[in-house]
MMTF fields as JSON, N, C-alpha, C and O atoms, coordinates in Angstrom:
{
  "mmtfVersion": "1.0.0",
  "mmtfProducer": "UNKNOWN",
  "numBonds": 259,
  "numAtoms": 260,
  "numGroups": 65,
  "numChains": 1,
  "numModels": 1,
  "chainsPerModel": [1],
  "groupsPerChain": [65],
  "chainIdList": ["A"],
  "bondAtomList": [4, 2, 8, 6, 12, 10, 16, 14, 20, 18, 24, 22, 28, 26, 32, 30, 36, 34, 40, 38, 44, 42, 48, 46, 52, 50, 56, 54, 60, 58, 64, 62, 68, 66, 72, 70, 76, 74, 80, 78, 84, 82, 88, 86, 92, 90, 96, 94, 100, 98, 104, 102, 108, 106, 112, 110, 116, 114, 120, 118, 124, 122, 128, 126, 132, 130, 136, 134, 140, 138, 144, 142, 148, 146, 152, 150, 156, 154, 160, 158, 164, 162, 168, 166, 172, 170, 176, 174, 180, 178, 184, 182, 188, 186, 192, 190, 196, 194, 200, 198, 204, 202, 208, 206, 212, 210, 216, 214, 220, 218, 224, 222, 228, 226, 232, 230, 236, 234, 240, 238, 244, 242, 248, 246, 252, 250, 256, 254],
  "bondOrderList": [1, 1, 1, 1, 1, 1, 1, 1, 1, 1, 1, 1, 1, 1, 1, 1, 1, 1, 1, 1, 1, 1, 1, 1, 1, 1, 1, 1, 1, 1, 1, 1, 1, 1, 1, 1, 1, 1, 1, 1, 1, 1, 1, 1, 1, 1, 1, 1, 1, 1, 1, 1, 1, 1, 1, 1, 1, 1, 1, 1, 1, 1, 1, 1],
  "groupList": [{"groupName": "UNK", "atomNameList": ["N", "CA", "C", "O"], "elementList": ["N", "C", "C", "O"], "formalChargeList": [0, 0, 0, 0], "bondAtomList": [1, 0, 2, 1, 3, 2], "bondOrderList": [1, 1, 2], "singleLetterCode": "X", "chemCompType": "L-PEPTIDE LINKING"}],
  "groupTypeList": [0, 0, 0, 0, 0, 0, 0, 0, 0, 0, 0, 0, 0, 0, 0, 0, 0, 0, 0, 0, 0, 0, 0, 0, 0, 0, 0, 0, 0, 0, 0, 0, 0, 0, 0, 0, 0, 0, 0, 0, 0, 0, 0, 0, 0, 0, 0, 0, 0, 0, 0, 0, 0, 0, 0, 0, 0, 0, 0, 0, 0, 0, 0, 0, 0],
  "groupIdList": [1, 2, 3, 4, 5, 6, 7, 8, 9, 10, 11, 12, 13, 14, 15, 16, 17, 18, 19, 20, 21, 22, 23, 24, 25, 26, 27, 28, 29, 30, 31, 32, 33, 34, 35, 36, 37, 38, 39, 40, 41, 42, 43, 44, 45, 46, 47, 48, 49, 50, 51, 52, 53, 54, 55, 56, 57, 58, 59, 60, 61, 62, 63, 64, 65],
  "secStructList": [7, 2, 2, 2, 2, 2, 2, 2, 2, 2, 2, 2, 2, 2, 2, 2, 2, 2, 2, 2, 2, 2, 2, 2, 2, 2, 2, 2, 2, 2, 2, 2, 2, 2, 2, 2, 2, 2, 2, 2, 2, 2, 2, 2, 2, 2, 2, 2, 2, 2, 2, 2, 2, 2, 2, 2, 2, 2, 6, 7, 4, 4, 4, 6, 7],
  "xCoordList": [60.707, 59.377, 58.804, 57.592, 59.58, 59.306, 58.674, 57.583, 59.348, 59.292, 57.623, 56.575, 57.707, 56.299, 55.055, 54.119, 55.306, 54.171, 54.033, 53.097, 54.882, 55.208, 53.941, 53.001, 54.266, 53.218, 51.781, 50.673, 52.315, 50.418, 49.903, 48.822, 50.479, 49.603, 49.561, 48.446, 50.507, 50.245, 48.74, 47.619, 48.845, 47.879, 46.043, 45.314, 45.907, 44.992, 45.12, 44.308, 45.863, 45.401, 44.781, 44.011, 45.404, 45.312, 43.291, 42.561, 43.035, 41.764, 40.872, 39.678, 41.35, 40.268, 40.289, 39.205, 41.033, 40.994, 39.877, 38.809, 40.239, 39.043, 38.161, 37.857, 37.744, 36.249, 35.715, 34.647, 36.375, 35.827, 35.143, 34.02, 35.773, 36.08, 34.295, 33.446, 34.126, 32.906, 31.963, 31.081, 31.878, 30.946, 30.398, 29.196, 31.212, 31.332, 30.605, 29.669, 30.733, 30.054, 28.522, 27.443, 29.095, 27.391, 26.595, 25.471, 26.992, 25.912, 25.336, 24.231, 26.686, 26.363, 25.074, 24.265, 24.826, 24.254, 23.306, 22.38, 22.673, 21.815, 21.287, 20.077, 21.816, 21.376, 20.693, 19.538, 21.295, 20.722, 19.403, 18.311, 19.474, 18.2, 16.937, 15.86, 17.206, 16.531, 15.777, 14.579, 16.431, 16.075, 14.926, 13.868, 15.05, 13.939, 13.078, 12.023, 13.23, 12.197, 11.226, 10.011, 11.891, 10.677, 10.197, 9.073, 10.772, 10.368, 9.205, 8.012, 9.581, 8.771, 7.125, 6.078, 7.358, 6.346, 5.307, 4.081, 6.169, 5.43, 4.417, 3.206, 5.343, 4.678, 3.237, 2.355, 3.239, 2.024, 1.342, 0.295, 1.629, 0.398, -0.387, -1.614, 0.239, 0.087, -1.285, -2.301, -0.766, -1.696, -2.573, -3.643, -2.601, -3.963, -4.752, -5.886, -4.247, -5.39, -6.027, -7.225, -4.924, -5.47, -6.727, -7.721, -6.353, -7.029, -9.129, -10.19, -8.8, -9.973, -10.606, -11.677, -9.707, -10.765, -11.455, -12.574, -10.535, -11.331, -12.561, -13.706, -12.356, -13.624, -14.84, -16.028, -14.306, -15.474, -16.246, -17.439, -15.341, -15.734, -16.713, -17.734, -16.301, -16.978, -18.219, -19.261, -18.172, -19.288, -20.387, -21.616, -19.407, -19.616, -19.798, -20.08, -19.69, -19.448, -20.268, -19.589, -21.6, -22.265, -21.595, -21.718, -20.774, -20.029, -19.053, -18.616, -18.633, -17.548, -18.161, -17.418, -18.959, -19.589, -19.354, -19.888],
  "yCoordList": [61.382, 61.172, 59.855, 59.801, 58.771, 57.353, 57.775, 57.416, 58.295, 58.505, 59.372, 58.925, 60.236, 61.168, 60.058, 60.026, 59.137, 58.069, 57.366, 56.592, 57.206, 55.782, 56.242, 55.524, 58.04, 58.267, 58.227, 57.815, 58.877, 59.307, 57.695, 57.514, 56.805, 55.289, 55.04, 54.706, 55.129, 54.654, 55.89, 55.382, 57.102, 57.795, 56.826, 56.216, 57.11, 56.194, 55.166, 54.636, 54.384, 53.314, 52.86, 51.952, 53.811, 54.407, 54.996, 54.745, 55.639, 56.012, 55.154, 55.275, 54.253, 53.076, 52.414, 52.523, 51.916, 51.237, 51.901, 51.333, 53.565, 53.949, 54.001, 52.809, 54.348, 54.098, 52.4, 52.23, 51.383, 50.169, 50.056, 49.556, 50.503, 50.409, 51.172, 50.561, 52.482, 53.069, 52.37, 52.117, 51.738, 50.926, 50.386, 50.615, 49.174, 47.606, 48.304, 47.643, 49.552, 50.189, 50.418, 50.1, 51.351, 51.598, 50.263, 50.007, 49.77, 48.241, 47.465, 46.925, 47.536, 46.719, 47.972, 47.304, 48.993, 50.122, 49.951, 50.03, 49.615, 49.687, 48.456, 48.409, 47.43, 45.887, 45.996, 45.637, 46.828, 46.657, 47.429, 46.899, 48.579, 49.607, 48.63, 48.514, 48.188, 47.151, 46.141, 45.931, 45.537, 44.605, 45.659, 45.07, 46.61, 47.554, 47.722, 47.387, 48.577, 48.479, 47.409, 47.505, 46.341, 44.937, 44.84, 44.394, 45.118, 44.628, 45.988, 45.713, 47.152, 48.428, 47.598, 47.278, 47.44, 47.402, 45.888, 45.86, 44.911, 43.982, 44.364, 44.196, 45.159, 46.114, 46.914, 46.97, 47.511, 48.37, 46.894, 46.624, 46.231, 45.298, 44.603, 44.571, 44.241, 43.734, 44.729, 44.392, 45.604, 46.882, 47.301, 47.431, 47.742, 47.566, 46.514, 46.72, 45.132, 43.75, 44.373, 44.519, 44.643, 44.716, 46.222, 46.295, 46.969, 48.357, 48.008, 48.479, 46.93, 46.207, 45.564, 45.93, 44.281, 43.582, 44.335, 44.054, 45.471, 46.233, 46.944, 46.83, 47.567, 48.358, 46.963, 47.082, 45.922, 45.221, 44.752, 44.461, 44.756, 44.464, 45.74, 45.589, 46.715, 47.596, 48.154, 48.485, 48.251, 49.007, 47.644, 47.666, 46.395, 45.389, 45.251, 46.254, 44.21, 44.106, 45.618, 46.285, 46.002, 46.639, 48.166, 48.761, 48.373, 49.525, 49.664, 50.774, 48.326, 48.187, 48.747, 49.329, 48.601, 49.302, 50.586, 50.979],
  "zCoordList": [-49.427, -49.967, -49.471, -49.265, -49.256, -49.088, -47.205, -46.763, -46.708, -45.22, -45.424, -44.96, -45.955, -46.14, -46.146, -45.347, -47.287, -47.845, -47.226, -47.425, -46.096, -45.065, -44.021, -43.68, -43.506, -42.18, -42.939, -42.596, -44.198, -44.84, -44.702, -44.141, -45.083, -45.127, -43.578, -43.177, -42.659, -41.349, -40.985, -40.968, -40.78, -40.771, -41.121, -40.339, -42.603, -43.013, -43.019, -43.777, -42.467, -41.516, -40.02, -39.706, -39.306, -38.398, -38.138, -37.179, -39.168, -39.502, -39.844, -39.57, -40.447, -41.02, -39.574, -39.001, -39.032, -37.775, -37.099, -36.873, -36.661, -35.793, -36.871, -36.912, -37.469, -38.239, -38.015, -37.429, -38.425, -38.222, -36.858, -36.803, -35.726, -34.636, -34.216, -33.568, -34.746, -34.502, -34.852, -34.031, -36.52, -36.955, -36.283, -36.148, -35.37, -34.385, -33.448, -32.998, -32.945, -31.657, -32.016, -31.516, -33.483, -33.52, -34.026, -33.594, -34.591, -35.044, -33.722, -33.671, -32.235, -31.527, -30.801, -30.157, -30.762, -30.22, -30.817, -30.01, -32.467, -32.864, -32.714, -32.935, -32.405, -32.017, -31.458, -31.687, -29.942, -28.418, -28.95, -28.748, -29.577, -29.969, -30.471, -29.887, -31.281, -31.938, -30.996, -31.188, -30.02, -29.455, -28.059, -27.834, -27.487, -27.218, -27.591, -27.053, -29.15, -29.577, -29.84, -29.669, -30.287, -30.192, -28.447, -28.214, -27.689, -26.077, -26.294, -26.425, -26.313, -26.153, -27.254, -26.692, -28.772, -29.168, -28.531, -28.418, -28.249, -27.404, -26.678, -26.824, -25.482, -24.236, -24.377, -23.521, -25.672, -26.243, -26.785, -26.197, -27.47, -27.917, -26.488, -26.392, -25.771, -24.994, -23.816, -23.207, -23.954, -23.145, -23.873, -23.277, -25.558, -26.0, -26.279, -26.712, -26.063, -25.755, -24.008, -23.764, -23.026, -22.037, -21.942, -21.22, -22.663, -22.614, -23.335, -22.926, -24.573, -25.556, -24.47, -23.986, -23.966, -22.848, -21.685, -21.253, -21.163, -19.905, -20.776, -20.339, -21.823, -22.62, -22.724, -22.424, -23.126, -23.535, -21.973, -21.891, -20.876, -19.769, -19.252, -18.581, -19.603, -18.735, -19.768, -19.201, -20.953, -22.512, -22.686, -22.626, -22.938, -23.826, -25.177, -25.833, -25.692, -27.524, -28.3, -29.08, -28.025, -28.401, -29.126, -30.196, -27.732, -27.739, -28.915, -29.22, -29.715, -30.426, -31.968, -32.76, -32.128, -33.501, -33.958, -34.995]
}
């Protein structure tokens, strides 16, 4: 019985290890995700200032009403 309880704990240990192990992956996966998405939403702010100034260049203020 002692031998039985010995693998079942090495087992779930064994398991917690790979689970921690996925966590560390996915957190560092969702980091990197994270840090995209701020570059991606930059990217769009940045292009609708540029998209506003070409409208006001080409309509002018008038158009904005």
């Amino acid at each position: 019985m002692d031998t039985s309880l010995a693998h079942e704990n090495a087992r779930l240990r064994a398991l917690l290890q790979t689970q921690q192990d996925t966590i560390r992956q996915m957190a560092e996966y969702n980091r990197l995700l994270s840090q995209r998405v701020a570059a991606y939403a930059s990217e769009i702010n940045r292009l609708k200032a540029l998209v506003a100034k070409l409208q006001r260049m080409q309509f002018g203020k008038s158009s904005e009403k």
